[in-house]
Every structure is written in C-alpha cells, then in structure tokens.
C-alpha positions in Angstrom: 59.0 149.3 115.6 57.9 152.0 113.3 54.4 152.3 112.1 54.6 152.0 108.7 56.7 148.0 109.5 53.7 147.2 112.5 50.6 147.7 109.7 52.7 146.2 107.1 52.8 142.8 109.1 49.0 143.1 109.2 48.7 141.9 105.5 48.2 138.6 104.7 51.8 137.1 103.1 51.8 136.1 99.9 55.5 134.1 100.1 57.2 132.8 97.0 60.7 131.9 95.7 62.8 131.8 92.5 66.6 130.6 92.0 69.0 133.7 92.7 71.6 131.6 90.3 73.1 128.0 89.2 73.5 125.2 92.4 71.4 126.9 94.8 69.4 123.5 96.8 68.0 125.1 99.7 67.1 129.1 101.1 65.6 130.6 103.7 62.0 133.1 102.4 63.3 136.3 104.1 60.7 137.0 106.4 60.1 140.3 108.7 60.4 139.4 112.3 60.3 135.8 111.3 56.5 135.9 111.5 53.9 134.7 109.4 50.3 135.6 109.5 47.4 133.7 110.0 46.5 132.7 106.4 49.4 133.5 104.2 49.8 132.0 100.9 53.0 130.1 99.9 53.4 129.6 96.3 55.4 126.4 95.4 56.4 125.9 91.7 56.9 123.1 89.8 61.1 121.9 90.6 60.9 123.0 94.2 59.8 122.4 97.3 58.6 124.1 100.5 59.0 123.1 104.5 57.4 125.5 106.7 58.9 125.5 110.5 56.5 126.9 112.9 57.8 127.6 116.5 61.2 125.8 115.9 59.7 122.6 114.5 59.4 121.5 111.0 55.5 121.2 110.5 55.0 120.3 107.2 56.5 120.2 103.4 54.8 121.2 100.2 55.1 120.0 96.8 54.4 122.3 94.6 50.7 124.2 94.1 49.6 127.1 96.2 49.0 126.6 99.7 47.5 128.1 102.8 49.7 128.4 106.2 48.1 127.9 109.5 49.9 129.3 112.4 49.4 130.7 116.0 49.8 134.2 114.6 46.6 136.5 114.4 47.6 139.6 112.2 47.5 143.2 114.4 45.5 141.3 118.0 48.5 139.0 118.4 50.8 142.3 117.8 48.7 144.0 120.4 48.5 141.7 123.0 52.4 141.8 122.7 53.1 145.4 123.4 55.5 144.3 126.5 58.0 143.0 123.8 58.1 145.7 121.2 55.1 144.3 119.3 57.3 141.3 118.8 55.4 137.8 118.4 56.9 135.3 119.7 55.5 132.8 117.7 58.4 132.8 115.4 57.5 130.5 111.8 60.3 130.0 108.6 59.7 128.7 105.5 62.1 126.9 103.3 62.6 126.6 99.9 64.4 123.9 97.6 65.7 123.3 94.5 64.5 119.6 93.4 65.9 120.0 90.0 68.9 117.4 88.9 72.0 119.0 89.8 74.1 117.9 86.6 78.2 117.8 85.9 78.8 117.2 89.5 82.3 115.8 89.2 84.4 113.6 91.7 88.0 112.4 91.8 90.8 111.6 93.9 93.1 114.0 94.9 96.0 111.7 95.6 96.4 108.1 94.3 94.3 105.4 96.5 96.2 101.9 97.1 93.9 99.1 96.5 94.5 95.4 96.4 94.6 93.7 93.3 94.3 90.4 93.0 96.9 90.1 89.3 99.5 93.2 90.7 99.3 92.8 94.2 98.7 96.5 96.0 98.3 99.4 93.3 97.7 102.9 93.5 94.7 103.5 91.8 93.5 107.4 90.7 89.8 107.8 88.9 87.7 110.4 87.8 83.9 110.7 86.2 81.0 112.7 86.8 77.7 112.3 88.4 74.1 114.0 89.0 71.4 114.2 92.0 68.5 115.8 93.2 66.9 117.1 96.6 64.2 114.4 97.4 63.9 114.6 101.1 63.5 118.4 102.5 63.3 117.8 105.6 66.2 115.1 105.8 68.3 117.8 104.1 67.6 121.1 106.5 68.5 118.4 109.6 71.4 116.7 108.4 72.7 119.1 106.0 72.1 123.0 105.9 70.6 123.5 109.6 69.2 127.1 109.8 71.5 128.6 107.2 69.9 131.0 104.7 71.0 129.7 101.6 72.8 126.4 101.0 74.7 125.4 97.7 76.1 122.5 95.9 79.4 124.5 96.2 79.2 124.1 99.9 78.1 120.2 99.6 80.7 119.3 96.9 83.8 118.1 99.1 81.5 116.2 101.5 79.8 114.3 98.3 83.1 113.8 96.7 84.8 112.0 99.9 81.7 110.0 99.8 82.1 108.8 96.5 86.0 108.0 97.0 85.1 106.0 99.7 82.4 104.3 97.9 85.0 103.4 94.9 87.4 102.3 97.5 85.5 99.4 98.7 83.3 99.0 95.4 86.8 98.1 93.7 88.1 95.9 96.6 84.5 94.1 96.4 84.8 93.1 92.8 87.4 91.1 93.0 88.3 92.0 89.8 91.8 93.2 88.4 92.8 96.5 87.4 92.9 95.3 83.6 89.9 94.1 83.5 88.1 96.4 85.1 89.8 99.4 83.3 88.0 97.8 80.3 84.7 97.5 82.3 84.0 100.9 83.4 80.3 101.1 82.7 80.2 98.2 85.5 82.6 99.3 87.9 80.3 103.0 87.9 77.2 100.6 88.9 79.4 99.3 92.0 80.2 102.4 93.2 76.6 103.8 92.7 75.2 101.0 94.3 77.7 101.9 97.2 76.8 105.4 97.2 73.3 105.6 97.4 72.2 104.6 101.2 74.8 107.5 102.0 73.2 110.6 99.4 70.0 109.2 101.1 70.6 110.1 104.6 71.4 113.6 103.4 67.8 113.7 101.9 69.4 113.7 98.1 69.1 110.8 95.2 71.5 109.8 93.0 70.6 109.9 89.6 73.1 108.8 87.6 77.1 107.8 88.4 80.2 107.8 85.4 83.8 106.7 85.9 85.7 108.4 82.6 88.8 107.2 83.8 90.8 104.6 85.5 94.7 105.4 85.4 97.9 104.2 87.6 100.6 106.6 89.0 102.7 107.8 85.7 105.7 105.5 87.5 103.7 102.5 87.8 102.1 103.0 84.1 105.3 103.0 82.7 106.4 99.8 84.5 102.8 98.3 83.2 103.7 99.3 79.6 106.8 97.5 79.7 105.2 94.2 80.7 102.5 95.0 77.9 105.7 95.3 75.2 107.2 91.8 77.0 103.9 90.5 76.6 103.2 91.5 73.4 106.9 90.8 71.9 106.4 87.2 73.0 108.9 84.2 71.7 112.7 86.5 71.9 114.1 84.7 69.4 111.1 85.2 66.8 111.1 88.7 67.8 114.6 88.8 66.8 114.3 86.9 63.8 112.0 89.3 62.2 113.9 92.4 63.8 116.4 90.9 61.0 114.1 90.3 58.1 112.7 93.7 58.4 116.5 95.0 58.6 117.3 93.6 55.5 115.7 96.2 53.0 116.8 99.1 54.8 120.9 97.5 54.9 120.6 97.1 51.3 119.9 100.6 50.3 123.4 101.5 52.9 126.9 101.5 51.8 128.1 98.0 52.4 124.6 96.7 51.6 123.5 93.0 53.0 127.3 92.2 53.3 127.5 94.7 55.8 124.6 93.5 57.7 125.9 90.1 57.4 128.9 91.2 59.6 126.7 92.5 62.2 124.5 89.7 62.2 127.7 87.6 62.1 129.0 88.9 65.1 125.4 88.9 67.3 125.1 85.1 66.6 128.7 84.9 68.0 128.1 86.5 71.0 125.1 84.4 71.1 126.9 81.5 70.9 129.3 82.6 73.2 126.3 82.8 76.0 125.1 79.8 75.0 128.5 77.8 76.0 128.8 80.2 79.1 125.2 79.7 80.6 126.0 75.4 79.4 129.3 76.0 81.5 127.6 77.0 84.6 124.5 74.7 84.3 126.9 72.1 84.4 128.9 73.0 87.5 132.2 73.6 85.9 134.1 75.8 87.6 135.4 79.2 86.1 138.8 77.9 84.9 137.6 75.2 82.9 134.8 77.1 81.2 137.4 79.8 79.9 139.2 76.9 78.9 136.4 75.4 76.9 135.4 78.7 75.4 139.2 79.0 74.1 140.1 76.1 72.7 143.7 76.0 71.3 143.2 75.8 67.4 145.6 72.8 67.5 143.5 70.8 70.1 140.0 70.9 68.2 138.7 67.4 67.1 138.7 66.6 63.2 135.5 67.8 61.9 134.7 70.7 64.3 133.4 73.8 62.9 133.0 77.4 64.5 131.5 80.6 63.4 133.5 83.4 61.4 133.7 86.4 63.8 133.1 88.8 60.8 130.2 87.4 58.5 129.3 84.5 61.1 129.7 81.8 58.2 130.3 78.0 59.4 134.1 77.4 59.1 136.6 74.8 60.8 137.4 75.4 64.0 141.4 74.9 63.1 141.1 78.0 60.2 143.1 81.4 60.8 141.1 83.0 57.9 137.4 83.2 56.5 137.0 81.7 53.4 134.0 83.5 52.8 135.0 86.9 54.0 139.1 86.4 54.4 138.5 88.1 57.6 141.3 87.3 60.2 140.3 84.8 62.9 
C-alpha cells in the first residue's frame, strides 16, 4: 500500500450516492479496501435508501437524513496493529444504496399464447398485455433474495423474472374468475385487480411493492379470432330468412338503376325461391324416410300426372303458375 492510499483511509468518510441513469434499484458505495472508518457520515436523500453491511452481516438500513456509522474500524491504530497483512483491516463494512422511487412503464406480456379454460368456448388460447409500476420497499429483503453482492442491480436485469411472475399470476387470476373470455374482455379494469391481487405476496418476497397493474389488451390467436368473428356475424345476422328478406329489399334500388331493371332481379329471385323450394321437398323427402327413388320421383312429377288445381313456380321470374303449363304467362319463359 502506498502512502499517499494508507493516510487517505485515515479521514473520516463522508459516503453518498446519486442515480448513474434510468432503472438503477440498488449499488454498491465504491469503497477503498472495503473499509469504513470509525465515524463516517452516510448521506441518504430523499427516494433512497441505505443498508450498511458490517463484517458480512447486514447491520442496519437508513431512510433518508444523514447518519453516523459505527464500526470496529479505528482510523490509522487499527491500520497499525495490522501491519502483518499489508495494512489491510480485516473488518471489512459495505454500504448499499437504493432507488425507492416508482419504477414506471414496466410492461408485461406473453410471449406465446397461454391456453386457459373457458367456461362459454371450452380451452382457449389467450395472449395479454398492459403495463405496470413498483417500488423498492424492503432493502434488505431485496440485497438477499435478489441482487446478492452485485455492484449495481437494474430493473433491466429484474424484468424477465417480474414478467414470468405476472404471467403466472394472470394465468390462475383468469381461471379463478370463472368468467368467460367475452365478458371479461369487456371487464378489464377488473380482471387487472385479479391479477394484482395475485401478484403482490410474490413482488413482496423480493422486497418490492406493486403500485399499480393495467391489462391494455385481451386478444385470441388471429385463427381463433377469426372463427370468433364468424359466430359474432351468425349471431348478429339472426333469423336467415329475415336476413334474406332484407338482402332483397335493399337489392331492389340498386337492380333498378341496371339494364334489365327489377325484371331482371325478378329472375334471379325467381330462381333462388326455386331452388329453395326445391330443398324444401328434398329435406321433406328424407324427413319422411322415402327412399332416394321415390323422392326424385316426387320432385319430377310428369306434367300429365299433377292433380287439377296444382300450381308450381316459374323457373325464370318465379311467378305461381299451374303445374301442367309448358310456358310462363307472365314471362313466356319455357318451362
């Protein structure tokens, strides 16, 4: 040891800490020899906090203030009585400081879709997303659990443990609710209360509090949203034959302005309600157990066989006419 570094440790230390940049929580005071003297001053400001280790064990922690440290070390005797080891004390002390601030816009996700069970789908894979904020409450629960000896610890570094915590947490949260993914998707506000209810005991044991917890989004797997837009559009259609009905009023204005006009779109519609019926008699057919043969029959009747009175529908305009006409008499369209 130089001379000028053994009468420098002689002075009392004056020990003090500000933020070297954005998400630092926790640093090490860069001491000489890891020794402090008798008496030193530690300076703690308002946001942080202090927990001075002396011989390996944590001793105390320190709001903020200025404060006087106590320790076995008695500046240039204790130096001298330990000339055998290079002047080295071996009273070693360290003093920690932390950032107690909120640490804001700390975001979580999932990385791949989770399957949950839901009680209206059955099992869905579910993705979310939000944001979230904390702060260092517990120093000492921090340096044990989390950042050990380290000389600087950041929120970089604790991200990926957080966010697995969180996942988990909205895992069972969602399970818990018993609630579907419809209605929760339009409940967000109280599914983010579940999940930071689930949360907390675990940001605890790493000496941190949760401050506040926001799911921005709940989404499905693009395939399975698509599948859940359809059944929104079945849903939403209703009644088919309604749904068709007005299809057909609201095709009316735009037939008239085309060549042909409405009589053109009375062909068409002619010839959909003549399929239709044709369905109709097939699905009547196999309700009633006829076999193939006779329902072919009974949806081609010879014109000579129809009963007195019986009508059919014009495969052109779809006007009512007897069964037993070649022609429309409406259209004159070939039967």
């Amino acid at each position: 040891m130089a001379l000028g570094d053994f009468l420098r440790k002689q002075f009392i230390d004056v020990i003090q800490w500000t933020e070297s940049g954005p998400g630092v929580l926790m640093a090490r005071y860069p001491m000489q020899d890891m020794e402090i003297q008798n008496g030193g001053k530690l300076t703690v400001r308002e946001s942080q906090m202090a927990l001075f280790v002396n011989e390996g064990k944590a001793a105390d922690a320190f709001g903020p203030g200025l404060h006087t440290l106590t320790t076995a070390n008695l500046p240039l005797l204790t130096n001298l009585m330990n000339w055998d080891k290079m002047f080295q004390s071996p009273f070693k002390s360290d003093v920690y400081f932390f950032s107690t601030r909120v640490q804001t816009n700390q975001r979580w996700g999932t990385q791949q879709p989770i399957t949950i069970r839901d009680k209206e789908f059955g099992a869905v894979r579910l993705r979310g997303f939000g944001v979230y904020s904390y702060r260092l409450v517990n120093p000492l629960a921090f340096q044990l659990n989390v950042a050990g000896t380290q000389s600087e610890y950041t929120t970089e570094q604790l991200e990926p443990q957080l966010r697995n915590t969180v996942i988990t947490a909205f895992t069972t949260a969602f399970a818990n609710s018993q609630v579907s993914f419809l209605d929760m998707a339009a409940n967000q506000a109280e599914l983010a209360k579940l999940i930071a209810k689930e949360v907390a005991p675990a940001f605890e044991a790493y000496g941190l509090k949760l401050e506040t917890f926001t799911v921005e989004n709940l989404s499905l797997p693009e395939e399975l949203q698509k599948r859940l837009d359809e059944r929104i559009s079945m849903n939403m259609i209703g009644d088919m034959r309604q749904y068709t009905q007005f299809q057909a009023a609201q095709s009316i204005p735009i037939a008239a302005a085309n060549p042909g006009g409405v009589a053109g779109l009375g062909v068409g519609l002619g010839a959909g309600m003549g399929m239709g019926a044709a369905m109709a008699d097939a699905m009547r057919g196999v309700s009633g157990g006829g076999n193939t043969a006779s329902s072919a029959g009974a949806a081609a009747p010879d014109p000579g066989d129809a009963p007195d009175g019986a009508t059919k529908f014009c495969i052109h305009c779809g006007k009512s006419i007897p069964a037993v006409s070649k022609f429309c008499a409406e259209c004159g369209g070939k039967q």
